[in-house]
N, C-alpha and C positions, 0 to 999 in steps of 0.2 A: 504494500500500500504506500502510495506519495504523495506528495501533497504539492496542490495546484495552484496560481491565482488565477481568477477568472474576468476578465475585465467585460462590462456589460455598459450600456447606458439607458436610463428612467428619462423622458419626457414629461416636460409638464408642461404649463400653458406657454409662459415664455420663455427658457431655457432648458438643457439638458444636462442632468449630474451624470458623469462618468464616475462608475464603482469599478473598486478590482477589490474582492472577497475571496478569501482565503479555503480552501478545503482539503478535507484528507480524504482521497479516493483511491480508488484500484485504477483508472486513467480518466485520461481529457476528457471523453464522454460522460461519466459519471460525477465531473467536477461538474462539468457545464450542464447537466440536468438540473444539480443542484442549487446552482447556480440559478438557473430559472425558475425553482420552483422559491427559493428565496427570495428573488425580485418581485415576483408578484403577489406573496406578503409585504413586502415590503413599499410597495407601491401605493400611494395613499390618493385618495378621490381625488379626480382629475390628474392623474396620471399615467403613464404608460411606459411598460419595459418593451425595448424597441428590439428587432428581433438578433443583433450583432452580438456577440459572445466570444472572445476569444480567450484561450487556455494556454498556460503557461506552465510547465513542470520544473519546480523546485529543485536543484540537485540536494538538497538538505532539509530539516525540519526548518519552518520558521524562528528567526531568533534575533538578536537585537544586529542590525546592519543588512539583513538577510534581502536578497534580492528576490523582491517578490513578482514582479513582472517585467518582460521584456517584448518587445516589437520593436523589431526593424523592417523600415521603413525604404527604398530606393527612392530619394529625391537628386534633381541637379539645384535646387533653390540651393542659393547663400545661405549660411548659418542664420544670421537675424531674419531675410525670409523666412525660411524653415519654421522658425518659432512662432512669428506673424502668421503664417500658412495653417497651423495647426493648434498650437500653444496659448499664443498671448494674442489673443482679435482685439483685446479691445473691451469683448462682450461677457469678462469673465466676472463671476461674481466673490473675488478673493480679496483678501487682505493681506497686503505688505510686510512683510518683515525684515528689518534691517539688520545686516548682519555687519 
């Protein structure tokens, strides 16, 4: 048994939250069911889990620095594109931390 991050994303009226949720399955498949069947408890009125899912295997338990999800991407965008293109629109609803 390994354990997976699942990166999914919830709709709501005007934005979408991107989750990556953690689990311990026998493979991809059974993370990402659970995965689904998560989401849509977790989805609260007027919301929607959108149907994208992707599965990530852990070489190790979870634990503190642990890499929990990975995608890679093929772009020719510039690094500050790249991040504009995907990252930072503009349209995110975060807050800053100074480091």
């Amino acid at each position: 048994m390994g354990w997976f991050a699942v990166r999914h994303v919830i709709k709501n009226e005007d934005a979408y939250e991107e989750r990556i949720t953690v689990w311990q399955a026998e493979s991809a498949k059974e993370a990402i069911a659970r995965a689904e069947s998560e989401a849509a408890e977790y989805a609260w009125e007027g919301t929607k889990p959108l149907s994208l899912y992707q599965s990530f295997e852990l070489s190790d338990a979870p634990q503190d620095g642990a890499e929990v999800f990975s995608l890679i991407r093929r772009s020719e965008l510039q690094p500050d594109a790249y991040l504009d293109s995907f990252f930072s629109t503009g349209s995110e609803l975060e807050e800053s931390i100074d480091q």
